[in-house]
Biopython code that builds the backbone (N, CA, C, O; Angstrom):
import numpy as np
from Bio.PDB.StructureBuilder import StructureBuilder

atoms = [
    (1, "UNK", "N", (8.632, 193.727, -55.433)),
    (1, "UNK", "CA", (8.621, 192.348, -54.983)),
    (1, "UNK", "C", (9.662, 192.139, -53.882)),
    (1, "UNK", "O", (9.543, 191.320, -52.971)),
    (2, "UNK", "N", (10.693, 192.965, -54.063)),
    (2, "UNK", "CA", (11.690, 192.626, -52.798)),
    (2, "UNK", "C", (10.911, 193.178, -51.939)),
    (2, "UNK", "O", (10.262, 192.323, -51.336)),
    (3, "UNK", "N", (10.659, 194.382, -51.571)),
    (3, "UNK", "CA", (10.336, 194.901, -50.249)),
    (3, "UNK", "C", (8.837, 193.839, -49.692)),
    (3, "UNK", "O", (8.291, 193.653, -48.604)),
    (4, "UNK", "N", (8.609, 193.336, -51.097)),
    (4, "UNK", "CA", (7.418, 192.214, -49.727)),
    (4, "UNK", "C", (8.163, 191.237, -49.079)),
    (4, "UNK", "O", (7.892, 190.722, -47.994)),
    (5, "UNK", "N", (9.308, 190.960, -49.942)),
    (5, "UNK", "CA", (10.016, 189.808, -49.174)),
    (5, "UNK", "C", (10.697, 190.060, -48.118)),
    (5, "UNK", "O", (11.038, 189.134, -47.383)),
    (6, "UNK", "N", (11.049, 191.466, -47.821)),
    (6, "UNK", "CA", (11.853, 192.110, -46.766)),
    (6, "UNK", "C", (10.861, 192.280, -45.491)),
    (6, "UNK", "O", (11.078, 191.821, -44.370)),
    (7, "UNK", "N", (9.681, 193.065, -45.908)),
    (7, "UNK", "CA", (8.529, 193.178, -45.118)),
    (7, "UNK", "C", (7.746, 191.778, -44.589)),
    (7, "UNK", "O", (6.761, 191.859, -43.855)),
    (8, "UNK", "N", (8.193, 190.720, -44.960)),
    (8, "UNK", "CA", (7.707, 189.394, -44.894)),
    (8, "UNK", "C", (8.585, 188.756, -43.707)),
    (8, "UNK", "O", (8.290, 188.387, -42.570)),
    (9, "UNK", "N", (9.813, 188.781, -44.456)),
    (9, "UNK", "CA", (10.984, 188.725, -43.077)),
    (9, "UNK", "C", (10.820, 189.106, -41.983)),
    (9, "UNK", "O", (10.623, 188.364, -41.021)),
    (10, "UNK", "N", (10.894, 190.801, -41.934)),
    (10, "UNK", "CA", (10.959, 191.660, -40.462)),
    (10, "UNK", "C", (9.405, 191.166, -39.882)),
    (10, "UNK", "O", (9.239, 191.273, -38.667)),
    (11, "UNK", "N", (8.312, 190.652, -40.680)),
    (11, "UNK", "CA", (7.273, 190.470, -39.550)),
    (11, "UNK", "C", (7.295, 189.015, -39.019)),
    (11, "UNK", "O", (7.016, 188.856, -37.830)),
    (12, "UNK", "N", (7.550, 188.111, -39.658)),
    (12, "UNK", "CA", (8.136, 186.754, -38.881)),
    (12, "UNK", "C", (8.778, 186.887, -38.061)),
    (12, "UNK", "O", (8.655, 186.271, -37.002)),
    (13, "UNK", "N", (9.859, 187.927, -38.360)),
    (13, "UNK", "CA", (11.064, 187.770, -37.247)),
    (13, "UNK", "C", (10.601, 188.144, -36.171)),
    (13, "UNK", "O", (10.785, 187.529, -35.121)),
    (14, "UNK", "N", (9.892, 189.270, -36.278)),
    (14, "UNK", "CA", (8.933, 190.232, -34.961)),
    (14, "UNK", "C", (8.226, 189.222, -34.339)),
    (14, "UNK", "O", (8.596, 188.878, -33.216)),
    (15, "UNK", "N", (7.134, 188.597, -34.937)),
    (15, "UNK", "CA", (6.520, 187.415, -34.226)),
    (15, "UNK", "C", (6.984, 186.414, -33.625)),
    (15, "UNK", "O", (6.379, 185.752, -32.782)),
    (16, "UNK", "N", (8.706, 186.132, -34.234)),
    (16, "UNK", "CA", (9.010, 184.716, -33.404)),
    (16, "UNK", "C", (9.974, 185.310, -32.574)),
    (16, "UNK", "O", (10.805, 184.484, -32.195)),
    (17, "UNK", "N", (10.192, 186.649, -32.085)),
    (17, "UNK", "CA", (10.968, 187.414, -30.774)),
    (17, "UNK", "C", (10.353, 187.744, -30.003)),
    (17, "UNK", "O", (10.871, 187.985, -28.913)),
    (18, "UNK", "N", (8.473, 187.974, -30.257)),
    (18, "UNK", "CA", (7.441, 188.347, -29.240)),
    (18, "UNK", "C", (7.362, 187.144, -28.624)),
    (18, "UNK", "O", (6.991, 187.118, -27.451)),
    (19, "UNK", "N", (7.770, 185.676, -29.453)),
    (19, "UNK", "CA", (6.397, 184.739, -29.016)),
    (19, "UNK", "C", (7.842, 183.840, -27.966)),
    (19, "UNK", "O", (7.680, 182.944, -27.138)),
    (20, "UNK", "N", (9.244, 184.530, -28.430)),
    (20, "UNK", "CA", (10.299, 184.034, -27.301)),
    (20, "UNK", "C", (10.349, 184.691, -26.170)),
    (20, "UNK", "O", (10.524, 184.187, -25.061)),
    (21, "UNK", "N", (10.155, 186.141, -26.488)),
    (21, "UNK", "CA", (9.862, 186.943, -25.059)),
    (21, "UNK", "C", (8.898, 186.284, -24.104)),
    (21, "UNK", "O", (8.854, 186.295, -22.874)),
    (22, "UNK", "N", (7.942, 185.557, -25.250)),
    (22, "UNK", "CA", (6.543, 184.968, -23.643)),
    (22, "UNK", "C", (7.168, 183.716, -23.199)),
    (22, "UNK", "O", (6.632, 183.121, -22.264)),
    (23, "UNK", "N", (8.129, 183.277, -23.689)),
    (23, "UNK", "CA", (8.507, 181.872, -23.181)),
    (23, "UNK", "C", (9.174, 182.016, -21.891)),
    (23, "UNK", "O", (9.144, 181.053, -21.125)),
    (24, "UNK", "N", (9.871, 183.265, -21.490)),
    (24, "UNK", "CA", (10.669, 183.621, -20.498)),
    (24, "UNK", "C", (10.289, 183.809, -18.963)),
    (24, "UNK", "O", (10.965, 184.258, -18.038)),
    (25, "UNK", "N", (8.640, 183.187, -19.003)),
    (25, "UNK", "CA", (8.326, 183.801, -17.997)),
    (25, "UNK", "C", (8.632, 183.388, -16.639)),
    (25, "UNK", "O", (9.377, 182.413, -16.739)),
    (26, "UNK", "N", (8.356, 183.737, -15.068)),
    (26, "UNK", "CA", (8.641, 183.075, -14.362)),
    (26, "UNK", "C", (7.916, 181.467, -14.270)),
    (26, "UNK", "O", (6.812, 181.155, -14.717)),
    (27, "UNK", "N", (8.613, 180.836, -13.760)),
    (27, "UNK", "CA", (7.920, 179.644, -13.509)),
    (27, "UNK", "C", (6.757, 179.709, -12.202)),
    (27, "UNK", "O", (6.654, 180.279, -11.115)),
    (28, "UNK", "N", (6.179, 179.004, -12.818)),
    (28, "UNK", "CA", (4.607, 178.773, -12.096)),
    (28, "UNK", "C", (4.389, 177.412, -10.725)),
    (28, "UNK", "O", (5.314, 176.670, -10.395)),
    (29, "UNK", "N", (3.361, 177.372, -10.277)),
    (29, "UNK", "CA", (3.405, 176.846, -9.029)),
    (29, "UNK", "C", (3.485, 175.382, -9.264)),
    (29, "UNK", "O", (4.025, 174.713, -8.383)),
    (30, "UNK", "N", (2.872, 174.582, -10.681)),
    (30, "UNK", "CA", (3.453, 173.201, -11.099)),
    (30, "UNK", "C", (5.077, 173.486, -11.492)),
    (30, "UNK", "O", (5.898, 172.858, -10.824)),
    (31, "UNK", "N", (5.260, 173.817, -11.872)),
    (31, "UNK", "CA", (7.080, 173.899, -12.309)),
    (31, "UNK", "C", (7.627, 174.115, -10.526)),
    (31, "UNK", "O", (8.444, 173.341, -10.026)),
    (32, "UNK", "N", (7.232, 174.863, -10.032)),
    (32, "UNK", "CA", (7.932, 174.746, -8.532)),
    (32, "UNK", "C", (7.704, 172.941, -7.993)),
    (32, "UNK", "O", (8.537, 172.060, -7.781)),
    (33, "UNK", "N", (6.651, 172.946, -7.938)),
    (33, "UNK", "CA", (6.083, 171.333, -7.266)),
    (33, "UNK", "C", (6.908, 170.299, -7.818)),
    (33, "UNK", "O", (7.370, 169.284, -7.298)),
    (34, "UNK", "N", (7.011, 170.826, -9.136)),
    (34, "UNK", "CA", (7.533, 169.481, -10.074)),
    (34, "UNK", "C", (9.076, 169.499, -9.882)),
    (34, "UNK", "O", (9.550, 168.365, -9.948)),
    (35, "UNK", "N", (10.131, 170.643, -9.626)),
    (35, "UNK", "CA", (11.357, 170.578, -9.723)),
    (35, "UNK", "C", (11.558, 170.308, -8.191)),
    (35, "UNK", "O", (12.682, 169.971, -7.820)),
    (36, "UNK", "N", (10.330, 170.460, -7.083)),
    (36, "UNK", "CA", (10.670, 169.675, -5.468)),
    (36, "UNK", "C", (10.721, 168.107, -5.733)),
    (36, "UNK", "O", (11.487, 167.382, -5.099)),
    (37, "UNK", "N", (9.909, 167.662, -6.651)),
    (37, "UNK", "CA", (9.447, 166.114, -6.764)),
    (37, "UNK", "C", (10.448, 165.498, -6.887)),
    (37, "UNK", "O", (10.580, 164.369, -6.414)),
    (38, "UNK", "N", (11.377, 166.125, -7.560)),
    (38, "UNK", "CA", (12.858, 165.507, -8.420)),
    (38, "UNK", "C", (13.179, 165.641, -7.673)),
    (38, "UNK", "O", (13.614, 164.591, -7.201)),
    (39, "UNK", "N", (13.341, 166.712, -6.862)),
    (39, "UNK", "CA", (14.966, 166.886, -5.487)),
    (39, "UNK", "C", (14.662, 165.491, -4.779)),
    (39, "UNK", "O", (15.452, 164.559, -4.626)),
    (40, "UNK", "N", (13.235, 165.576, -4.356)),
    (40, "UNK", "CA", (12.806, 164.735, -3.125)),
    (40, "UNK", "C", (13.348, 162.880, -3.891)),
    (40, "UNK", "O", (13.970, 161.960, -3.360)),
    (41, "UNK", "N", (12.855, 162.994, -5.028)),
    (41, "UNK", "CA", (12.924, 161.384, -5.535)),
    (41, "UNK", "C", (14.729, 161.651, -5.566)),
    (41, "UNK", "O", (15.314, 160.716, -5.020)),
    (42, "UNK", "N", (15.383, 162.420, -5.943)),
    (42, "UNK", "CA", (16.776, 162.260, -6.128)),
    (42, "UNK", "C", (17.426, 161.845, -4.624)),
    (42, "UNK", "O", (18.044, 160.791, -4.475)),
    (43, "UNK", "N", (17.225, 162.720, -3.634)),
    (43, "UNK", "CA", (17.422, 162.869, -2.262)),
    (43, "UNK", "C", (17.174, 161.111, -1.735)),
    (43, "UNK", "O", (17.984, 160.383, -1.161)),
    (44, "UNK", "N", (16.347, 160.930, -1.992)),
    (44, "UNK", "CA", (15.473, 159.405, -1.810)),
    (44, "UNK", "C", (16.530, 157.962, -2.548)),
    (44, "UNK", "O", (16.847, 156.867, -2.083)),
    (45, "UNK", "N", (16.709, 158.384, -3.367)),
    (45, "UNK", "CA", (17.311, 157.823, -4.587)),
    (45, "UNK", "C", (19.083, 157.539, -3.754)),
    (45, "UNK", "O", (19.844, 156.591, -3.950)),
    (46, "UNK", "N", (19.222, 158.383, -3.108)),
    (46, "UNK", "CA", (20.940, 158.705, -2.855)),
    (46, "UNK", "C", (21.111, 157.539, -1.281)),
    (46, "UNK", "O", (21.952, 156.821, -0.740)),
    (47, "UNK", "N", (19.354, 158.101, -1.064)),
    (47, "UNK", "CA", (19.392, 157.113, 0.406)),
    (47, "UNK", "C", (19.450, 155.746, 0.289)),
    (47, "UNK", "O", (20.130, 155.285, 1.206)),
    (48, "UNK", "N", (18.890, 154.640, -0.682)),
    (48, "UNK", "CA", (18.644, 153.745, -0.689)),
    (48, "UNK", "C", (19.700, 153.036, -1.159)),
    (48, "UNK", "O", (20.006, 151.847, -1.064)),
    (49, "UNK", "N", (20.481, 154.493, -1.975)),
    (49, "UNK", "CA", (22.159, 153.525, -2.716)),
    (49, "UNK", "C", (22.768, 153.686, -1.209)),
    (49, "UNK", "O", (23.601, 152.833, -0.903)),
    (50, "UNK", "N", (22.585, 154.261, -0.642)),
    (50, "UNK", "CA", (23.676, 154.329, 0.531)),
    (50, "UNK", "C", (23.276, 153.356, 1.963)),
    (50, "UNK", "O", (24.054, 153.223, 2.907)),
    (51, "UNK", "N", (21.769, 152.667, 1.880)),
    (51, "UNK", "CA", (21.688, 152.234, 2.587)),
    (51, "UNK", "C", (21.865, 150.726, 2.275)),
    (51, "UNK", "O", (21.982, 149.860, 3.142)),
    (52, "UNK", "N", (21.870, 150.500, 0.874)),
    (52, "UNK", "CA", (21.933, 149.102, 0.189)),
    (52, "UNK", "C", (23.468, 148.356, -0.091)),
    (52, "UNK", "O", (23.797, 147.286, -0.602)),
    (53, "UNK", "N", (24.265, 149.571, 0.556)),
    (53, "UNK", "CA", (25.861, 149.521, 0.041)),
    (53, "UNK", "C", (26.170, 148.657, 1.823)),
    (53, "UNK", "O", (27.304, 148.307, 2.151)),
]
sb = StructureBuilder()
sb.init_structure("model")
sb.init_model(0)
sb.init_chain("A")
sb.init_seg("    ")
for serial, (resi, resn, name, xyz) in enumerate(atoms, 1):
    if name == "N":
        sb.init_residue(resn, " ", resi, " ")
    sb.init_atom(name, np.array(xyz, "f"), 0.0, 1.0, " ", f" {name:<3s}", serial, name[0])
structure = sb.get_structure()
């Protein structure tokens, strides 16, 4: 009964280190678009405090 509980462990653990390895991947062409959107609205954002001052 232990070694199922041991063998139960090590394969969860295996599965939730495969399924973090896929999280790592590069970012994709919406994640590029989307982190310009922010610069641009931030950039935008800096102008209007500075032009309203």
């Amino acid at each position: 009964m232990k070694i199922k509980k041991v063998l139960g462990s090590t394969a969860v653990t295996a599965v939730l280190l495969m399924a973090l390895a896929g999280c790592q991947e590069k970012e994709g062409p919406a994640e590029k678009a989307g982190k310009e959107i922010d610069q641009a609205a931030a950039e935008l954002s800096e102008r209007v405090e500075k032009a309203t001052e």
